[in-house]
C-alpha positions as CSV (number, residue, x, y, z in Angstrom):
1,X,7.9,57.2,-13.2
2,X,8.6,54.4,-15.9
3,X,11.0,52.6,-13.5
4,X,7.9,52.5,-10.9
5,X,5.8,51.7,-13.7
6,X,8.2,48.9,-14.6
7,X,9.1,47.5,-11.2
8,X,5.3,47.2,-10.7
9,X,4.6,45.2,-13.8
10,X,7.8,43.1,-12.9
11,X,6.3,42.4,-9.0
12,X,3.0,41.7,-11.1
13,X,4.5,39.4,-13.3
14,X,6.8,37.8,-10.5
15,X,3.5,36.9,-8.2
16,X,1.2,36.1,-11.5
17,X,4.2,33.1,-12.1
18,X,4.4,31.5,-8.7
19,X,0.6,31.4,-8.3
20,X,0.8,29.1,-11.8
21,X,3.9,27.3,-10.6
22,X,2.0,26.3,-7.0
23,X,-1.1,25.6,-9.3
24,X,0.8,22.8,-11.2
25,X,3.2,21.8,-8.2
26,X,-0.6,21.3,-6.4
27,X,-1.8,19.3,-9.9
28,X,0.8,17.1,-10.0
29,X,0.4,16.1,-6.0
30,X,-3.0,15.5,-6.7
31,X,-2.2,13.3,-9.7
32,X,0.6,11.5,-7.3
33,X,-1.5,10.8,-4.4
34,X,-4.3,9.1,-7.1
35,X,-2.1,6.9,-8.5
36,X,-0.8,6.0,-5.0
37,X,-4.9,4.9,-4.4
38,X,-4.9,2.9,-7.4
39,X,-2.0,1.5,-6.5
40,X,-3.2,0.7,-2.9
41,X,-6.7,-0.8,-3.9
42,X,-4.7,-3.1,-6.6
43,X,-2.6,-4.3,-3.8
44,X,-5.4,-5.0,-1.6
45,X,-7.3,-7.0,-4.4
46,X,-4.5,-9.4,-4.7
47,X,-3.5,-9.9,-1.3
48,X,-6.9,-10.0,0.5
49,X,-6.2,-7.2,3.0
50,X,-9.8,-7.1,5.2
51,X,-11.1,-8.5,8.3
52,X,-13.0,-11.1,9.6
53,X,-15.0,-12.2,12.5
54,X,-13.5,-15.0,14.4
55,X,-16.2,-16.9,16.6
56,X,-14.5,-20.0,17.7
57,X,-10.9,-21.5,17.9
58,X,-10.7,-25.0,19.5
59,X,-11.5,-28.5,19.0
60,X,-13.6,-29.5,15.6
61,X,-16.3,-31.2,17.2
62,X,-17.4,-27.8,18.4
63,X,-16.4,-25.6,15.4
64,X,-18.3,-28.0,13.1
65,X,-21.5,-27.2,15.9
66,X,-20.8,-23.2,15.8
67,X,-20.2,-23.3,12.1
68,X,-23.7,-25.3,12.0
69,X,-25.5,-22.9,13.8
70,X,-24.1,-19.8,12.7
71,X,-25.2,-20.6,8.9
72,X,-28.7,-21.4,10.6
73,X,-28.5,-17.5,12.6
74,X,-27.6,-15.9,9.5
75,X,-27.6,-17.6,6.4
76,X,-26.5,-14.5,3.9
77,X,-22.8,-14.3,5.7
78,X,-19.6,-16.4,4.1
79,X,-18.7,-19.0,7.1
80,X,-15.0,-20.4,7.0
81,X,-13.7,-23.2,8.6
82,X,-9.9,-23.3,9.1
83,X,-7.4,-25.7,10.6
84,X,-4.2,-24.2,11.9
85,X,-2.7,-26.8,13.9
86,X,-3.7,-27.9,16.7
87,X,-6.9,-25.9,16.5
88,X,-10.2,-25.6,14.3
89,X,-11.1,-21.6,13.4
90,X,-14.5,-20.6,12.7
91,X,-14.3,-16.7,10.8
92,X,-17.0,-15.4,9.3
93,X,-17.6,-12.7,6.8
94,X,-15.3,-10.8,4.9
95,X,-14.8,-6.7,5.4
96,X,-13.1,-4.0,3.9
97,X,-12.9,-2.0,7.4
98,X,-12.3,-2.2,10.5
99,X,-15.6,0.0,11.2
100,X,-17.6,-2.6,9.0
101,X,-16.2,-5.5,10.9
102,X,-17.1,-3.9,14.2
103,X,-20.3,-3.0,13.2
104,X,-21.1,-6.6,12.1
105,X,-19.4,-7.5,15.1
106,X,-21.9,-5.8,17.2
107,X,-24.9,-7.4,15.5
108,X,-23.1,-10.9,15.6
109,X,-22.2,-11.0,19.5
110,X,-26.2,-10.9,20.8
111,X,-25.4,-14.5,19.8
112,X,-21.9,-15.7,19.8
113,X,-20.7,-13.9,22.5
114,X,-16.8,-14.6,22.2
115,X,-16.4,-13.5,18.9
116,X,-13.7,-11.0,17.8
117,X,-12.7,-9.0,14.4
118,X,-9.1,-10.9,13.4
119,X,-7.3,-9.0,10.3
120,X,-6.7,-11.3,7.5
């Protein structure tokens, strides 16, 4: 009877310890995978991961135009104009996600209808 007893208090024991060890071993992933988002919104801070919206890619006598009238269309929205030889870019904007690109992107095409979401 005491060796049932004691084989029951050792099974006890036995399963009581791996439910703590999981415990921890789930802690300490939980801990890893925040550091690894720290680490990945640090990264993307100082190398300006995001997208843009690209509405024009040509000659500068026309991005100049587009940039003009873009800033007139929407006036609250960051307009850069690039030169990347031999053409003149026109992006706009500046988003986190591809979702909030597209979604600006939507709104932005009932009047430049060529535009596109570029990474940067």
């Amino acid at each position: 009877m005491k060796n049932k007893q004691s084989f029951i208090l050792f099974l006890f024991l036995l399963i009581g310890s791996i439910f703590t060890i999981n415990a921890q071993s789930d802690y300490k992933n939980e801990e890893a995978i925040k550091k690894l988002i720290e680490k990945k919104r640090e990264y993307n801070k100082s190398n300006k991961t995001g997208y843009r919206i690209q509405l024009y890619n040509g000659l500068e006598k026309n991005a100049k135009r587009i940039k003009y009238r873009f800033q007139v269309e929407y006036p609250g929205v960051t307009t850069h104009l690039g030169y990347k030889a031999p053409e003149w870019k026109i992006q706009v904007g500046y988003y986190k996600t591809r979702l909030d690109a597209d979604r600006a992107l939507n709104k932005i095409r009932e009047k430049f209808s060529g535009a596109i979401v570029i990474p940067m």
